[in-house]
C-alpha positions as CSV (number, residue, x, y, z in Angstrom):
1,X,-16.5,24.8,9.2
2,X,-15.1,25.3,5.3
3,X,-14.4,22.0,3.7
4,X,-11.7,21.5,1.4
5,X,-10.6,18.7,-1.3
6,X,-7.3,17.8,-1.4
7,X,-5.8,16.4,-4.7
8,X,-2.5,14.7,-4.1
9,X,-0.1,14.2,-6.9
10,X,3.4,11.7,-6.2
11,X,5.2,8.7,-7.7
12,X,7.2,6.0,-6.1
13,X,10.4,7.5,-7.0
14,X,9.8,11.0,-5.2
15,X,8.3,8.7,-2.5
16,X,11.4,6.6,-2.5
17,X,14.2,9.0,-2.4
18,X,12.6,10.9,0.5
19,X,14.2,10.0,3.9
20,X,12.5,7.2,5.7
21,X,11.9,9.7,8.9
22,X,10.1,12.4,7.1
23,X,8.1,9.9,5.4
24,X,7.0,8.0,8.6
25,X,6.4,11.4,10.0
26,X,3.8,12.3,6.9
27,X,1.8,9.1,7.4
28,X,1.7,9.5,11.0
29,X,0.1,13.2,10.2
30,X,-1.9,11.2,7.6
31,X,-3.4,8.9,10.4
32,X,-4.1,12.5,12.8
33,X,-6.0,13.9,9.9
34,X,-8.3,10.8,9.8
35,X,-8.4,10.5,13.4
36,X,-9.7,13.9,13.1
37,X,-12.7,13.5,10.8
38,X,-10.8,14.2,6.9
39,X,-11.8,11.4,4.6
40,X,-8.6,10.3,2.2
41,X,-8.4,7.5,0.3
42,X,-5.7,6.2,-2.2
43,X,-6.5,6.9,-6.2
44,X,-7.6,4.1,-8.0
45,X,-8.0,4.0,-12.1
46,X,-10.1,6.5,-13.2
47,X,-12.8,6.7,-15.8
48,X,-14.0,9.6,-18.1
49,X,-17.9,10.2,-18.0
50,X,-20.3,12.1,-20.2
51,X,-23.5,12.4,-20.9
52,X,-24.4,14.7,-24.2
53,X,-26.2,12.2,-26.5
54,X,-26.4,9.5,-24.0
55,X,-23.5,8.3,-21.2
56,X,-20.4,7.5,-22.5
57,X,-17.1,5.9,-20.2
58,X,-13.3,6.1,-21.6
59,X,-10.9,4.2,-19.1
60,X,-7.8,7.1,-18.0
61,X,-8.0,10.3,-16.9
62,X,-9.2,13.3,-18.3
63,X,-6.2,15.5,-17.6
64,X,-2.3,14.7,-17.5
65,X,0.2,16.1,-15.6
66,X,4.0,15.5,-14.5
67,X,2.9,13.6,-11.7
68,X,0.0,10.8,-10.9
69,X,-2.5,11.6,-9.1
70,X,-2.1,9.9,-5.7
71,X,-4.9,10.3,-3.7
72,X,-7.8,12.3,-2.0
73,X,-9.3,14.2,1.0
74,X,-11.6,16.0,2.1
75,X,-10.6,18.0,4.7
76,X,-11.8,20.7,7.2
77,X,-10.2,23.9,8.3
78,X,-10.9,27.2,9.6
79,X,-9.1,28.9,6.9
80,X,-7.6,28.3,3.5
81,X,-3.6,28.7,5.3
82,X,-5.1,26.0,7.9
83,X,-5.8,23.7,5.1
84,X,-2.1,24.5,3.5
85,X,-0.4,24.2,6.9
86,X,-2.5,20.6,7.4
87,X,-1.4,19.3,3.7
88,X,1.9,20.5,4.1
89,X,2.7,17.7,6.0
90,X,1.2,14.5,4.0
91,X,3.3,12.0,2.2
92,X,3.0,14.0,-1.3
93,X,3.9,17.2,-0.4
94,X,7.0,16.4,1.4
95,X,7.8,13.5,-1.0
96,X,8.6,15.7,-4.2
97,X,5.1,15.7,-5.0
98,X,2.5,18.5,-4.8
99,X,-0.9,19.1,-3.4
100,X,-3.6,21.0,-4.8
101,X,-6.1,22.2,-2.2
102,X,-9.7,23.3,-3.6
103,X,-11.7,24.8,-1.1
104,X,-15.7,24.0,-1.8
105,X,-17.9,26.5,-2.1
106,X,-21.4,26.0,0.1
């Protein structure tokens, strides 16, 4: 079945100001999707590495954008509107965040 990674982008006060029901909802979707095989896990602080005249690490992301990055899956999903319909209902999307959804090519 086609894999996808998720990439979810949110911050407490999008989180916050989203009504406690919905957002009890999206983690109860949240705890289906693992029940169901995807692997997600909350971002941490991320490093920059490369490796052009020997490995080199810079603390903080590569890339900004309005949003943190929240967290990660990696999902499964017949389609690439199967993997939309599953993110649509996770914590970031329906907490005025966003989710990108990269499907990975075999």
């Amino acid at each position: 079945m086609p894999r996808f990674v998720t990439i979810g982008y949110g911050d407490r006060d999008g989180y916050d100001r989203t009504d406690p029901a919905v957002r009890e909802a999206a983690h109860a979707h949240d705890a289906r999707l693992r029940e169901q095989g995807a692997e997600m896990g909350v971002a941490g602080a991320p490093v920059q590495v490369r490796n052009v005249s020997g490995v080199s690490v810079e603390n903080g992301p590569f890339m900004t954008s309005a949003l943190p990055v929240a967290g990660f899956s990696v999902i499964e999903a017949e389609t690439l509107e199967d993997a939309v319909d599953m993110v649509s209902k996770t914590p970031c999307a329906v907490g005025h965040g966003v989710v990108e959804v990269w499907p990975l090519q075999q």
